[in-house]
C-alpha positions in Angstrom: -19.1 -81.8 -48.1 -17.5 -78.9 -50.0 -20.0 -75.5 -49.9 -20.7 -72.7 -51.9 -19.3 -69.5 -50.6 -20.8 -66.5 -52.4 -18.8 -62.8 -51.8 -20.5 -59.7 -51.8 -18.4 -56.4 -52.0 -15.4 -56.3 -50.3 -12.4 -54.3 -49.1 -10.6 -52.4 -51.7 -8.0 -54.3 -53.1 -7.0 -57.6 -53.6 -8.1 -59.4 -50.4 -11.7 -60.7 -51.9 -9.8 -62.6 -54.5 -6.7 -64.2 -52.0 -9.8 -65.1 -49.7 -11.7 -67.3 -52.7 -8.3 -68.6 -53.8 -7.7 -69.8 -50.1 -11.1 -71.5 -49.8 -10.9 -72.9 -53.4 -7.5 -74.1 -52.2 -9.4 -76.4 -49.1 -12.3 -77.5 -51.7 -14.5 -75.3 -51.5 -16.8 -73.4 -54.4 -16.7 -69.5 -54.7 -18.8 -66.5 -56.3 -18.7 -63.4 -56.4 -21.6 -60.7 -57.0 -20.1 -57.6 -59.0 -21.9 -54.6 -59.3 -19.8 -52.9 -60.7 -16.2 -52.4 -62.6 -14.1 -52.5 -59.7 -16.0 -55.5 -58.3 -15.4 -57.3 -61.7 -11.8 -56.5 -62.1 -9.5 -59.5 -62.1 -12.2 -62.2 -61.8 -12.8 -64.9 -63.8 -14.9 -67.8 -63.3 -17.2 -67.7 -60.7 -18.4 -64.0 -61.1 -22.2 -63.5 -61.1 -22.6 -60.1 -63.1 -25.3 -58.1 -61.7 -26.9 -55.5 -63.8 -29.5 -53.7 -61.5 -29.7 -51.6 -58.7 -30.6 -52.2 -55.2 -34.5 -52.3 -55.7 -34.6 -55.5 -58.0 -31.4 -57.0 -56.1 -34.0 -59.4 -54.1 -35.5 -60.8 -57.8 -32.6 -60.9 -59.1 -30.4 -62.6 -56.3 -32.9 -65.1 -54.1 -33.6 -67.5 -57.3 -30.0 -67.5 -57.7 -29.1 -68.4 -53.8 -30.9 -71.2 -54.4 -30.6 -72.8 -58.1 -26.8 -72.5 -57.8 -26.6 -74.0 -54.5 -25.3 -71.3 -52.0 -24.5 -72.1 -48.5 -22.8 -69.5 -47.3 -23.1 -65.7 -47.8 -19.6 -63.6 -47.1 -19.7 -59.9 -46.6 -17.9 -56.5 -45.7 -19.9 -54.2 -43.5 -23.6 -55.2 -43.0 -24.9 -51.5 -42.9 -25.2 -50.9 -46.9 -28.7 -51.5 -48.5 -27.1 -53.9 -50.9 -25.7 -56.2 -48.0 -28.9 -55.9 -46.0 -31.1 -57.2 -48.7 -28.4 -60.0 -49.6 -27.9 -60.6 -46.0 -31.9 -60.8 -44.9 -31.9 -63.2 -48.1 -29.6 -65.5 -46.5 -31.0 -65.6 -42.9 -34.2 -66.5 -44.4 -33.1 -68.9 -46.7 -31.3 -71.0 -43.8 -27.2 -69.8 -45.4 -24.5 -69.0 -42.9 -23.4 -65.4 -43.0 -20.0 -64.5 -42.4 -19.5 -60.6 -41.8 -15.8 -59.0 -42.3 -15.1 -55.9 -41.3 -11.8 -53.4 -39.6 -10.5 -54.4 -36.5 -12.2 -53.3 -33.6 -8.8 -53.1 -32.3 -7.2 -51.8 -35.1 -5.3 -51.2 -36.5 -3.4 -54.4 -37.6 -6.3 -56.0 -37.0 -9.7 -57.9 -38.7 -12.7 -58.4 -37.5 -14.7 -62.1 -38.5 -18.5 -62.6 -36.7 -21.5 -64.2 -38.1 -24.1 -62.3 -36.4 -23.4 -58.6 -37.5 -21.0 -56.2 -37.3 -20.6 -53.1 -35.0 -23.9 -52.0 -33.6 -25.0 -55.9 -34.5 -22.3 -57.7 -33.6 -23.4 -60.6 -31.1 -20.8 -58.6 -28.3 -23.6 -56.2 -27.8 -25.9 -58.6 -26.4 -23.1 -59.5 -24.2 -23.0 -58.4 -20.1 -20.3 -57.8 -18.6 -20.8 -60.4 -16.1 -20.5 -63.0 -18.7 -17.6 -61.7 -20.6 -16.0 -61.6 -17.0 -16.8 -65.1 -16.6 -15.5 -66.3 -19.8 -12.4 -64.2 -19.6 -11.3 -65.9 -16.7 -10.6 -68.8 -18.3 -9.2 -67.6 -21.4 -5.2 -67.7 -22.1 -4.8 -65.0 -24.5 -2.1 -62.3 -23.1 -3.2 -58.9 -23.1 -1.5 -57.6 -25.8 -0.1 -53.7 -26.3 -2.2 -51.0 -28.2 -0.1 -50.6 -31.4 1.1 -46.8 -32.0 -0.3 -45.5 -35.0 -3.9 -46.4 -37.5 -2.3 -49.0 -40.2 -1.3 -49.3 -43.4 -3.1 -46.1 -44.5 -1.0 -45.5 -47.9 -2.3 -48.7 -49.0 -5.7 -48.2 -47.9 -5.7 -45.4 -49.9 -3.7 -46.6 -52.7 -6.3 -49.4 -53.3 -9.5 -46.7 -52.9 -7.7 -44.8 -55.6 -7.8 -47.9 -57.7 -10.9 -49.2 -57.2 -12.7 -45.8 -57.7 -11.0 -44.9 -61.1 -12.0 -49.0 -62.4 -15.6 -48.0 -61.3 -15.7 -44.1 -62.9 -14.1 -45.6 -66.5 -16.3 -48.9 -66.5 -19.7 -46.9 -65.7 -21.2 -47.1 -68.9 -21.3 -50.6 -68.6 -22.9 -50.9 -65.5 -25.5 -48.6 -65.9 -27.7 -49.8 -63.2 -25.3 -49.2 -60.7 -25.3 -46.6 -57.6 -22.8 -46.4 -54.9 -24.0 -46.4 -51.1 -21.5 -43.9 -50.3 -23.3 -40.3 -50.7 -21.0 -38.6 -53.4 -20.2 -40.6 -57.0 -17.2 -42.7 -57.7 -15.5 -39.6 -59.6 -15.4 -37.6 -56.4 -14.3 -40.7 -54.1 -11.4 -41.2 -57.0 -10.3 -37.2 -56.7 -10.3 -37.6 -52.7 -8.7 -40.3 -52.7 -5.9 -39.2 -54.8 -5.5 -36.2 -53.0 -5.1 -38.1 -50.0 -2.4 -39.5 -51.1 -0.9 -36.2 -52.7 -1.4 -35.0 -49.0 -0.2 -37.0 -46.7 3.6 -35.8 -46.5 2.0 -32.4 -45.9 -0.8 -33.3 -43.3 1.7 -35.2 -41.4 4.4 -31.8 -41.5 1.0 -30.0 -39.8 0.5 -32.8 -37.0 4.1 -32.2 -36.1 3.7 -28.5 -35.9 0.7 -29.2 -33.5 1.7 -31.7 -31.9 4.7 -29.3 -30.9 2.0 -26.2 -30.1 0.1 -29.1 -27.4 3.8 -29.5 -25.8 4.5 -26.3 -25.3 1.5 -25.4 -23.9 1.9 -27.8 -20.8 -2.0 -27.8 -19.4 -4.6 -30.8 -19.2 -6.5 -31.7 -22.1 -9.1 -34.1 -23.5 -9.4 -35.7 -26.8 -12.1 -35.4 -29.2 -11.7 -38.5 -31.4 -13.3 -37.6 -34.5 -14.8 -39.8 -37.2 -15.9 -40.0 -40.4 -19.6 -38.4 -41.1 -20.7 -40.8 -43.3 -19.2 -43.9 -41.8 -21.9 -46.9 -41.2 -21.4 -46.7 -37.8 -22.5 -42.8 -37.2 -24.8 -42.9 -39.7 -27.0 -46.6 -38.3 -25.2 -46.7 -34.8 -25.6 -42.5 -33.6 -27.9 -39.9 -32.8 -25.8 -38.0 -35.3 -25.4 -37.6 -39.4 -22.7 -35.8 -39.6 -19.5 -34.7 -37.8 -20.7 -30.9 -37.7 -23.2 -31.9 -35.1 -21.3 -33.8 -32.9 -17.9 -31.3 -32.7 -21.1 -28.3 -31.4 -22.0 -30.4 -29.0 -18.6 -31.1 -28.0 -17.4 -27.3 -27.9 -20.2 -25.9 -25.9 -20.3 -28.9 -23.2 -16.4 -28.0 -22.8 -17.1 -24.1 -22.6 -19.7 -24.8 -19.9 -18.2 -27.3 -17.8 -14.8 -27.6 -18.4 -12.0 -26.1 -16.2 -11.2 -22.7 -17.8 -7.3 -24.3 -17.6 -7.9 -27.7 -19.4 -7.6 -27.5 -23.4 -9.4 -29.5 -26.2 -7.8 -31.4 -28.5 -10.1 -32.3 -32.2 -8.2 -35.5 -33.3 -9.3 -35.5 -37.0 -9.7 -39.4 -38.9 -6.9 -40.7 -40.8 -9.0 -40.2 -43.8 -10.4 -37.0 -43.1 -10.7 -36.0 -46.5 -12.6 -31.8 -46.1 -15.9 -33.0 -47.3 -17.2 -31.5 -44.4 -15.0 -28.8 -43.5 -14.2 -29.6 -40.3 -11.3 -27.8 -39.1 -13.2 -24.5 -40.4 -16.0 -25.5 -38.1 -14.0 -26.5 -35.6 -12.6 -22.9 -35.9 -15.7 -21.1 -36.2 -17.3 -22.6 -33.1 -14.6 -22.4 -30.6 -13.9 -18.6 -31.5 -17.6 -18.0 -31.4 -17.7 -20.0 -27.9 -14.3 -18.0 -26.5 -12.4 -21.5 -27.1 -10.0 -20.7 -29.6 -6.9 -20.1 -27.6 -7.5 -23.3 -25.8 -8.4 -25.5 -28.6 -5.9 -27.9 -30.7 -6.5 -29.5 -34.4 -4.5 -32.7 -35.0 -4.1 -34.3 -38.4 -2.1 -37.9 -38.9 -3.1 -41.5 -37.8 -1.1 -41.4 -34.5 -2.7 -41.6 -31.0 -0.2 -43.3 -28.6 1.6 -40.1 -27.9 -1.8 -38.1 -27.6 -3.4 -40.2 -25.4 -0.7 -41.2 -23.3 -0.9 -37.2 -21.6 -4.5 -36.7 -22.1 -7.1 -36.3 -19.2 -10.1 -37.5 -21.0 -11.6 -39.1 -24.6 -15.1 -38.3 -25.9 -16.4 -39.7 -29.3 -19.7 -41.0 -31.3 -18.0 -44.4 -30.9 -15.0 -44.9 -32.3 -12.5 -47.9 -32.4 -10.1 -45.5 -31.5 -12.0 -45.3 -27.9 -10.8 -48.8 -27.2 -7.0 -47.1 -27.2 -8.0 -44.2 -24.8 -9.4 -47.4 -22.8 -6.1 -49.2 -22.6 -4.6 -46.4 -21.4 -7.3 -45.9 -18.3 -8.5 -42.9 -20.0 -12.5 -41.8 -19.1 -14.3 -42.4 -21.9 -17.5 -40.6 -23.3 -19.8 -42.1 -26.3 -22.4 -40.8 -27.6 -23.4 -43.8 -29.9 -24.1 -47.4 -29.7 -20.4 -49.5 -29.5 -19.2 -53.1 -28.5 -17.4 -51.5 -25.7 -20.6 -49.4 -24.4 -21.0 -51.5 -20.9 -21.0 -50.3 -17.9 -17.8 -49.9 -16.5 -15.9 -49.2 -19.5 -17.4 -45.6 -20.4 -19.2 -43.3 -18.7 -23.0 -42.7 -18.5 -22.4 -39.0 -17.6 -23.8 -36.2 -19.2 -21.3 -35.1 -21.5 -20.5 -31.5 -19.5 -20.7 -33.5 -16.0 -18.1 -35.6 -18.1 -16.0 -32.9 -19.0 -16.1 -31.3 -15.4 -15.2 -34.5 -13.7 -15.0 -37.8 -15.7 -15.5 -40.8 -14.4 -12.7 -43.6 -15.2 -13.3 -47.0 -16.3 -12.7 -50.0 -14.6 -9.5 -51.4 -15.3 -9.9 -54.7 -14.7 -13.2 -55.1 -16.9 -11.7 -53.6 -19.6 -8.4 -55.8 -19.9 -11.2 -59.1 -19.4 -13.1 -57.7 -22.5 -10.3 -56.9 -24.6 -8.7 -60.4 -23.8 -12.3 -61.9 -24.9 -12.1 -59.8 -28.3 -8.6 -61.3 -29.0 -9.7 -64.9 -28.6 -12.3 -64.8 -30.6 -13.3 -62.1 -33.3 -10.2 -60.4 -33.7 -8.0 -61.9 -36.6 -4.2 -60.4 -36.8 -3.8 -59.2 -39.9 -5.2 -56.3 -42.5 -6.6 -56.2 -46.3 -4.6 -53.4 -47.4 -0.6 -55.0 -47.3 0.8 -58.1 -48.7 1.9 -59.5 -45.5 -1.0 -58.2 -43.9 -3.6 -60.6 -46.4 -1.7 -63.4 -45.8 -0.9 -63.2 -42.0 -5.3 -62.7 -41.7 -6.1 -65.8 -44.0 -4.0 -67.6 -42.0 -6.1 -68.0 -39.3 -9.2 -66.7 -41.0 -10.4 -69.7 -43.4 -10.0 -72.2 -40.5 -12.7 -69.5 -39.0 -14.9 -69.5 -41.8 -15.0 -73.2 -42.4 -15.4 -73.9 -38.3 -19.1 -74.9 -37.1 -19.0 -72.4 -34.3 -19.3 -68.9 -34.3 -15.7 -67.1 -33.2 -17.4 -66.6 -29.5 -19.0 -70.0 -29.5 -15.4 -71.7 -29.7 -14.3 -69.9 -26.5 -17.6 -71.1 -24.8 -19.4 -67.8 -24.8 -22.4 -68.5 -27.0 -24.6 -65.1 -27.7 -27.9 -65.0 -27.3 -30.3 -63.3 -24.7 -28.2 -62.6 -22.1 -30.0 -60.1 -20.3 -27.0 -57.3 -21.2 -27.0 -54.1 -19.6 -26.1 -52.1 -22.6 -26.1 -48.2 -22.0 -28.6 -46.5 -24.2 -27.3 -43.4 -26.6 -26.0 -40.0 -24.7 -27.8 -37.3 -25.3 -26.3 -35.8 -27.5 -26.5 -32.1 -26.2 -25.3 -32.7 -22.6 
């Protein structure tokens, strides 16, 4: 029997709409919840316009889950308040949730689960005994980590769009607030200079990547996110990237080697709303750091982490590539890759004076488990990516089994020995 799959916000761009036409296309029905301008743009039927804010989405929504016959609820992220009252609607009321969300092996990569995302994705009630024992029977090839973040012009390209749709359409949705923490006008103004930026930022990354050559001495990599990202902000002990780059310098003044360096690998997006690379500069010359500290810009890491000693973060994706690589890992958060094993439980300056390294044969069986299952080849952001993702992602969607329940790993209680949070002082 056809069902009723209803979309809430999505990634920028065009993806949310090639996804409905694709289920359309196998007989299926499709909705889509708009809160705004850029939600709207581009729809026609099928778009459920929703004129108030978070705290009467619940009125507004459940009698319309089940009058119009919604079976399936489809979200981007889980951690916004909008997608956690829509999604607790749908639990309740029996629907299947589907959650999309980056790659956890990004780049050129999707994630699809129906449990959560991130810090509530069904992998973190996973042991690594029985992702072992699934692994071993899996034929996926381990696959090599790709050189550089993805398609980041378009990424931003589509954030530019999407923002300035929302800013010129406000007065029409007055009920409308974003979850991010600064308006749509601001997000539109970073995101254009992002773009203005990035032949620039990239002529800097050379410069320093040349200044880490020449100096010739071990370092480790602090792989930096962004502050108000879902997954620092529900999945940390932190709220911000200030906090965690302190914490970082004065672990590596203390323990570190006085001949090793530190290297503060910056997000693609970076975009100065919290100053970083001032702080950065601030503290290390405050901690007696500065001649042995680096600042790298850009979206490449293969290069960087193939010389590096060490990589600490909150818990990046970008950990998973230090991983690869056989690098010690540090997190300081909650991750899917937080098992024992994979990083270390350390304090963060016994890390830095002598890091343990992961075990390489756990790491290459839980990386071949991500491939078979939740990991979807592809991106929202490019043409070719969208279309080499719905591929394989609408025979997904439509399946009866979860992506981890058609390998034969079903989630549930598993006894997992997840590591709890590092402090985050050290």
């Amino acid at each position: 029997m056809a069902r009723h799959f209803l979309l809430m916000q999505g990634p920028h761009g065009p993806f949310w709409a090639e996804l409905a036409a694709r289920l359309r296309a196998a007989g299926q029905e499709v909705s889509r919840v708009a809160l705004n301008a850029g939600d709207a743009h581009g729809w026609g039927d099928g778009l459920w316009r929703c004129d108030v804010g978070a705290a009467d989405l619940r009125g507004w929504l459940q009698p319309r889950l089940a009058s119009r016959g919604v079976t399936d609820l489809v979200l981007y992220g889980d951690h916004r308040e909008v997608h956690r009252i829509a999604g607790r609607l749908a639990h309740d009321a029996g629907l299947r949730l589907h959650y999309l969300e980056e790659g956890y092996l990004r780049p050129h990569w999707i994630t699809y689960e129906r449990d959560g995302v991130n810090g509530r994705s069904p992998l973190m009630n996973m042991s690594m005994e029985r992702i072992r024992a699934v692994a071993r029977d899996l034929q996926e090839r381990d696959r090599a980590a790709p050189d550089q973040w993805g398609a980041m012009g378009g990424h931003l390209w589509h954030g530019l769009l999407y923002h300035a749709r929302v800013a010129s359409g406000a007065r029409h949705w007055p009920a409308y607030r974003t979850h991010r923490p600064i308006d749509p006008a601001r997000e539109r103004a970073l995101a254009l200079r992002g773009l203005i930026d990035l032949p620039l930022r990239r002529l800097r990354r050379s410069r320093a990547d040349a200044r880490l050559r020449r100096a010739g001495v071990p370092y480790h990599v602090a792989l930096l996110q962004l502050g108000h990202d879902a997954s620092v902000q529900a999945h940390s002990p932190y709220r911000d990237m200030r906090g965690f780059v302190t914490d970082v310098a004065v672990a590596f003044a203390r323990s570190a080697p006085m001949h090793h360096h530190l290297v503060f690998k910056l997000h693609p997006f970076e975009d100065g709303r919290e100053s970083l690379p001032r702080h950065i500069r601030a503290i290390t010359q405050e901690l007696g750091l500065a001649a042995r500290t680096h600042i790298l810009e850009g979206e490449r890491l293969a290069t960087l982490l193939d010389a590096a000693s060490s990589a600490v973060t909150i818990n990046s994706t970008a950990a998973q590539q230090a991983l690869w690589r056989g690098l010690p890992v540090w997190a300081a958060g909650q991750a899917i890759y937080s098992k024992p094993g994979l990083v270390s439980n350390q304090s963060l300056g016994d890390f830095f004076a002598a890091p343990f390294a992961p075990d390489r044969v756990d790491y290459l069986a839980f990386r071949r488990l991500l491939l078979a299952s939740s990991q979807v080849k592809g991106g929202f952001y490019t043409a070719s990516g969208r279309a080499q993702a719905l591929r394989r992602l609408i025979d997904m969607i439509l399946a009866d089994e979860d992506p981890y329940g058609a390998i034969g790993c079903h989630t549930g209680a598993t006894g997992a020995e997840i590591l709890p949070l590092n402090a985050p002082g050290a």
